[in-house]
N, C-alpha and C positions, 0 to 999 in steps of 0.2 A: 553344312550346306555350302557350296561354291559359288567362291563369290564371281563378279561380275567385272570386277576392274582386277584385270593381274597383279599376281604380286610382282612380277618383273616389270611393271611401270609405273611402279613405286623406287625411286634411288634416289642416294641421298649427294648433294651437289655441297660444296664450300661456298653458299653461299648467302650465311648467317650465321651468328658468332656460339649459338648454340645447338646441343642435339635438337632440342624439342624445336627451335626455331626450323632447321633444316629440315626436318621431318617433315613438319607443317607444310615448308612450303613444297618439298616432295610431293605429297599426298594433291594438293590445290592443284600445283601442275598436272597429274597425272589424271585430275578430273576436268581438266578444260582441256589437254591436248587429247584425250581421246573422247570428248564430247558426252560423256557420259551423261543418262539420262536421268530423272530425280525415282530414286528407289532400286538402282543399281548399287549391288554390294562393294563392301571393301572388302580384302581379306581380315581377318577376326584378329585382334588384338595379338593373340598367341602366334599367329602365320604371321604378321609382321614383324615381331620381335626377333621369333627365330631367323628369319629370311635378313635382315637387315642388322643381326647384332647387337640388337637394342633391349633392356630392360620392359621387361611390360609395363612396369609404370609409368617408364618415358610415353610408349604407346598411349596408355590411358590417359593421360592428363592430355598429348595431343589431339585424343579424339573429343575429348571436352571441353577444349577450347574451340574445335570449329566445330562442334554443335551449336555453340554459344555467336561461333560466327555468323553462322545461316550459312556453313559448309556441308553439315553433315546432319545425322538425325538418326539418333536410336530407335531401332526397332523392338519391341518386346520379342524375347528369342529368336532373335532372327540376328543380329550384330547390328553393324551400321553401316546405316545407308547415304549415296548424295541425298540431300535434301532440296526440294522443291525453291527452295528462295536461294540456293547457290548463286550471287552476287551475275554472275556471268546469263543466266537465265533469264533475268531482269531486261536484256537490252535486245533488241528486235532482231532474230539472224535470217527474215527470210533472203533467201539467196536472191543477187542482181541476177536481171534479165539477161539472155546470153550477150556476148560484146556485140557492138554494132559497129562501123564506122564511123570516126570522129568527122563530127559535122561545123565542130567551132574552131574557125580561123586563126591560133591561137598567133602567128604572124602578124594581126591586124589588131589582135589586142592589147599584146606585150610593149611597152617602149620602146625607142629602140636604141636605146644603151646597148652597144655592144659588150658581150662579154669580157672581161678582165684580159687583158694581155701580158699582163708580168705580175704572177701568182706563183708564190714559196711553196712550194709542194713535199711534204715531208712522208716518206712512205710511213701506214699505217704500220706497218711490220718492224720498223726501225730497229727495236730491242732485239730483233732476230739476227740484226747483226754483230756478227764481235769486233767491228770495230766502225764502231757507229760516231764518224767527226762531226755530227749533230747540233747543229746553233738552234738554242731557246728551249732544249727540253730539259728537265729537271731526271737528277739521279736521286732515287729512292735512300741508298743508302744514306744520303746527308739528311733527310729529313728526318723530323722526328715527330713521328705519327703518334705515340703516346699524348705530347702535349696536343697536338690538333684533334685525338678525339677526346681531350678533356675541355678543350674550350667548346666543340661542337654539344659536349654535354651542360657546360655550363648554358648554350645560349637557347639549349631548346630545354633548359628547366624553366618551372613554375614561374621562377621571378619575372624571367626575360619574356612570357611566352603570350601576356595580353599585350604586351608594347609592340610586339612583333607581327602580331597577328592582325595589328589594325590597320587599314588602309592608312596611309599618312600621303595619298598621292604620291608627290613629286618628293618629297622630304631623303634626307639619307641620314643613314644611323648618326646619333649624336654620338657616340665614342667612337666610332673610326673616323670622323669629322674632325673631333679635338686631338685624335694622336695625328693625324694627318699634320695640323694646325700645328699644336705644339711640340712636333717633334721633326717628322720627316721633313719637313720647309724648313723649319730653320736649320738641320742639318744641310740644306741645301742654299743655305746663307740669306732667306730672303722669310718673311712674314704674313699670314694671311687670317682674312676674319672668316668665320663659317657662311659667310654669304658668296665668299671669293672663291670657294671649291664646289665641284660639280663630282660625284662618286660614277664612275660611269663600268660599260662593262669591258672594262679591257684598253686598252690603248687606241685601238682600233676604232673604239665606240666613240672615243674623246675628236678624234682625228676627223670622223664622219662630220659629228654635231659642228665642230669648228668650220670644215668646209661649206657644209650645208648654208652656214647662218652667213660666211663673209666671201665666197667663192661668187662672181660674176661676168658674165662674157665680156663684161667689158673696163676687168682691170687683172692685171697680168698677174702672174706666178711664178715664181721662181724657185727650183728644187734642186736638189745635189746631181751630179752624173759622174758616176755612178751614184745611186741612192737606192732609200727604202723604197721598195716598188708599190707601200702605199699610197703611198704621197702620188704619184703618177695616175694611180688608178682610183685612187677617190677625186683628184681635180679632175682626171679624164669623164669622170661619171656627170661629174658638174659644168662640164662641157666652157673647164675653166683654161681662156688662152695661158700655156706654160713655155718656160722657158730652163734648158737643162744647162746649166754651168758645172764645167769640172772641176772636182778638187782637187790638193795639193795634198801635201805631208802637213800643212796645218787645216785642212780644210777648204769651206767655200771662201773665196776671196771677194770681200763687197765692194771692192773699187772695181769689179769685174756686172756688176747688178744694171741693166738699162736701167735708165731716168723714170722710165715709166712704170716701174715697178709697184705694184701695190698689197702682195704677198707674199712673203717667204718661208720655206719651211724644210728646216733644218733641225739637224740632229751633231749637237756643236762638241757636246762633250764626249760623246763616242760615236764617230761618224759611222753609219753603214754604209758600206760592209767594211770600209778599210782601217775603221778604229781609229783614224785620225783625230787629236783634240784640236779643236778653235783657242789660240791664245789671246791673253788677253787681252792685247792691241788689237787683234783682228774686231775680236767683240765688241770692243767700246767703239771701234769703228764701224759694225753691221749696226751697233744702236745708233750710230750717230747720221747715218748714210738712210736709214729710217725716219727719222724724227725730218731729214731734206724732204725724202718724198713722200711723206706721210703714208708711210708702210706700214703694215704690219705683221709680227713674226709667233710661229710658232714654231715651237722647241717642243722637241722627242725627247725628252732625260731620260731614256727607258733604263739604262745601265749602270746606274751611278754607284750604284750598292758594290757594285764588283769592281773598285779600285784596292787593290790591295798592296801595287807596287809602291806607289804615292798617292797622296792625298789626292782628294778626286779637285778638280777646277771647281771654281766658282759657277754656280748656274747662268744661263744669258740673262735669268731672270730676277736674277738678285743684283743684275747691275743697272736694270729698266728704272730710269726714274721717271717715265711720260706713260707708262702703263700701254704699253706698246704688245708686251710679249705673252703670251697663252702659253701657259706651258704646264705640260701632257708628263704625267710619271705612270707608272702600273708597280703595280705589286707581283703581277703574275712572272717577269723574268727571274724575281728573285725569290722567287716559293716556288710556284709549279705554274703552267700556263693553261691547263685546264680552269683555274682559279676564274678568271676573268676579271678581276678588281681592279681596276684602275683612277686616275681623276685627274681633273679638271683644274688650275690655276689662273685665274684671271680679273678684270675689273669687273664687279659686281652689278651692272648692267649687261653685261655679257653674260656673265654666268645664269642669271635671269631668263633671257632668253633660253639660254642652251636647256635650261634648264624645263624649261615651258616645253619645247622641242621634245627632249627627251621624255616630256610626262606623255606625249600622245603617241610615242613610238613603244614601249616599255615600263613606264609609269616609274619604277627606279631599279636598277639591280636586286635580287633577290636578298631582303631582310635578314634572314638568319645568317646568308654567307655573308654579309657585311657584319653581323654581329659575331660571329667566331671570328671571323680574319681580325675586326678590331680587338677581341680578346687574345689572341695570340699576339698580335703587336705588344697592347698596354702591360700584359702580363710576364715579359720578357723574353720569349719564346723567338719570336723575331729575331731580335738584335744577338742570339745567343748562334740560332742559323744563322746568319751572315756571316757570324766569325769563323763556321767549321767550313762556312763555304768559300772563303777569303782564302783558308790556308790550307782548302783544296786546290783550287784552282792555280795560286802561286808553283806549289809544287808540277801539277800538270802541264802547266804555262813551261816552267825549269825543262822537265823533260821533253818536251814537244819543241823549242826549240833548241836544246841539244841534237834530239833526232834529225831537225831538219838541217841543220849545218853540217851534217854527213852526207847529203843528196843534192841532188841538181836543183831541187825546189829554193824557191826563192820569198822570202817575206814583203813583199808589198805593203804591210800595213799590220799595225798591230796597236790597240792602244797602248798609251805610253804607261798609265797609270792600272792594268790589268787586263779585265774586260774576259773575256769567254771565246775569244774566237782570232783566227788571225785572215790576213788576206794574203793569197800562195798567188803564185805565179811558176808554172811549171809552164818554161821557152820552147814552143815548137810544136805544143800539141794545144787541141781543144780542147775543154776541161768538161764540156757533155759529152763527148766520146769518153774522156778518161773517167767521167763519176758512170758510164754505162760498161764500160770497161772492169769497172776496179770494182762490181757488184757481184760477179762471179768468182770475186777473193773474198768477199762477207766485209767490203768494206763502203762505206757512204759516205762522201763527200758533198759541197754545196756547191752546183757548175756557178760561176759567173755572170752568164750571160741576162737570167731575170734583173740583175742588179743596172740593167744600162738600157737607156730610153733610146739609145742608139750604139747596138752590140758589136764591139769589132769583133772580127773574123780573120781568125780562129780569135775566137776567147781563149785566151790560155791563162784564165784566174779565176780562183773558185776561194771560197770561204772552208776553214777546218775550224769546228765546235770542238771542243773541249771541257765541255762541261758536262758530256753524258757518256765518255769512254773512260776506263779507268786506269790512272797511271802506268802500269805494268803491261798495259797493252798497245799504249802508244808507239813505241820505238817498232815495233813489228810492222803497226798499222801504217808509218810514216814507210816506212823499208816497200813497204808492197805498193803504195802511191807511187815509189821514188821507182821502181821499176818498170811499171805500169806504162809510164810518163814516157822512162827511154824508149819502152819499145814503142810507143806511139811516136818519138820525137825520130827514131830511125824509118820508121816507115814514111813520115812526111821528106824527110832529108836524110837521106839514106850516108852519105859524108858526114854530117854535123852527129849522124846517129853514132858512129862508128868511134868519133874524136873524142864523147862525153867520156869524162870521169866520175 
């Protein structure tokens, strides 16, 4: 008898780690995208095996598992059919009425926060380029996916799986709590109790809650210029008066701070985008310039993991003796940044609130990923990636700038102590013309200009990542930048074009 759902809309995808898996969901697909109705055929066990390759018994046990699902339903001589309780059948499709005209004002509803004006935009195709100088994305090949799907199987076994499954509210996992505690802080020279950390989702989420709870129209703000463009765009959101001071080759200078200062927020140990460190004198001077005007500061540490030239600095927060300073780490620059793990450092009436905050916005980051990520920490997995990533990067760091003391390119900034990224400076041209430019050579660069609350023109500085292109491709990718650049620098100044070497 012929069946009723083709065999050609049945194929099988990579996307489960087994035949019978990938079959399964084969078959599930091919009965919801073509809407099939309950008592429409499959082809017969034998027509799929032959047509796809597969064992009949792979076949047979597929089709007996989603009988058992409420997928399918034996027929007496007849084979198998969709079944009536097909999960998708369950939920109500009658069609919306034809469209009308939108009659809700949605201009009179919405806030009027204006949209984000200085937003890092990383194209979604990235890996399609071959020379992708990309800041903050993770290369697959240093990871090690064996041990991360042995911790994700440890934390969705039996043991782990009522403590995870229970509402605990606001709570966050009690082992990535304590490795946080007793490991990552005081590698970053300072001490904290489990009421002192907030697990938030990302850097980004710690940075919101902070501004949300201390950000007010009527006490000021103080941020890097150039800087991280969140820092701009969460006080802009909070409709917090800011004010943009320039760095230096050590960073923000606080004898440079108005009097009237009552926020700060800095990224001291590796400044963005130009990797400069805050030395020590500087610090104990921002803490002390603080403690005058009863400020208070938050610190970005997002990169401390990727010192591999010298030891990394001391945190600003390890030298806080007034409990002045919030300070924001993540997980996710030094794993992968799909991750979203991050937290929170501060006095525990603070973290309290944030805390309180955070339960009625997301109640807490998702359990399980708090539970493998603290397993891959405690379990050594961790600390074992950072070394292959340490003595990746050194090496790519060596070559990139080898390359670039062959061309006109110039290093603006680089942290002293490693870091993933450097800050170029290519004279004469604009650096969103050249990263729009240098895209029809299969290469990405990061233009300059989101980095500055007020852009000069031409920007001719953009950021190069280095930590998602591979050694042996840099010297090429640096060579087609370094081209790129002159012919854009001749066409602005056709003399100066003509002089480079």
């Amino acid at each position: 008898m012929p069946s009723d759902i083709p065999l050609d809309a049945i194929f099988l995808r990579e996307d489960a780690p087994t035949l019978q898996g990938r079959l399964a969901a084969a078959i599930i697909r091919a009965i919801l995208e073509t809407r099939a109705h309950p008592g429409a055929r499959l082809p017969s066990s034998r027509q799929l095996a032959q047509g796809l390759g597969l064992s009949r018994m792979t076949v047979t046990l597929v089709f007996q598992d989603l009988v058992s699902q409420g997928y399918l339903e034996a027929l007496p001589r007849s084979g198998t059919a969709v079944a009536a309780t097909v999960p998708h059948r369950r939920v109500d499709v009658t069609p919306l009425p034809a469209a009308r005209s939108q009659t809700v004002k949605w201009s009179r509803w919405l806030s009027d926060h204006d949209l984000p004006k200085r937003v890092i935009r990383k194209p979604g195709n990235w890996r399609d380029f071959r020379y992708p100088f990309i800041f903050g994305q993770a290369d697959p090949t240093l990871f090690d996916h064996n041990a991360w799907r042995d911790c994700a199987r440890r934390a969705l076994g039996t043991r782990d799986f009522s403590e995870l499954a229970a509402d605990r509210y606001g709570a966050d996992d009690p082992l990535l709590l304590d490795y946080i505690c007793s490991n990552t802080l005081p590698r970053r020279g300072f001490n904290a109790r489990p009421d002192e950390v907030l697990v938030t989702l990302g850097a980004q989420n710690a940075l919101f809650l902070a501004i949300e709870l201390l950000a007010r129209v009527d006490r000021l703000a103080v941020t890097e210029e150039p800087g991280y463009p969140d820092f701009a765009e969460t006080l802009r959101r909070a409709r917090s008066p800011t004010t943009f001071l320039p760095v230096d080759s050590m960073g923000l200078d606080p004898a440079m701070l108005p009097a009237n200062t009552r926020l700060i927020l800095i990224t001291p140990s590796h400044h963005i985008p130009t990797g400069a460190t805050m030395p020590l004198s500087r610090r104990r001077e921002l803490l002390h310039r603080a403690d005058q005007m009863d400020a208070l500061i938050i610190e970005d540490d997002y990169d401390f993991e990727m010192s591999y030239l010298a030891p990394p600095a001391p945190a600003l927060k390890s030298l806080d003796a007034s409990g002045r300073v919030i300070y924001i780490g993540s997980f996710s620059k030094s794993l992968f940044p799909g991750l979203r793990i991050g937290y929170m450092v501060a006095p525990a009436p603070f973290i309290a609130r944030a805390r309180a905050l955070r339960a009625i916005m997301l109640r807490h980051p998702p359990g399980h990923l708090q539970r493998i990520t603290a397993y891959f920490l405690a379990l050594g997995h961790y600390d074992a990636h950072i070394v292959r990533l340490r003595q990746t990067l050194k090496e790519r760091r060596r070559v990139l700038e080898d390359a670039i003391s062959r061309t006109m390119l110039r290093i603006e900034g680089a942290a002293a102590q490693g870091g993933s990224s450097v800050w170029i400076s290519a004279p004469g041209t604009d650096s969103a013309e050249l990263a729009a430019r240098l895209q029809g050579d299969s290469v990405l660069i990061e233009p300059g200009a989101v980095f500055f609350e007020n852009t000069p023109s031409p920007c001719p500085v953009f950021r190069l990542g280095y930590a998602s292109i591979a050694a042996d491709r840099i010297p090429e990718g640096v060579a087609l930048i370094d081209r790129a650049a002159r012919e854009l620098s001749a066409l602005r100044d056709p003399v100066a074009g003509e002089g480079s070497t």
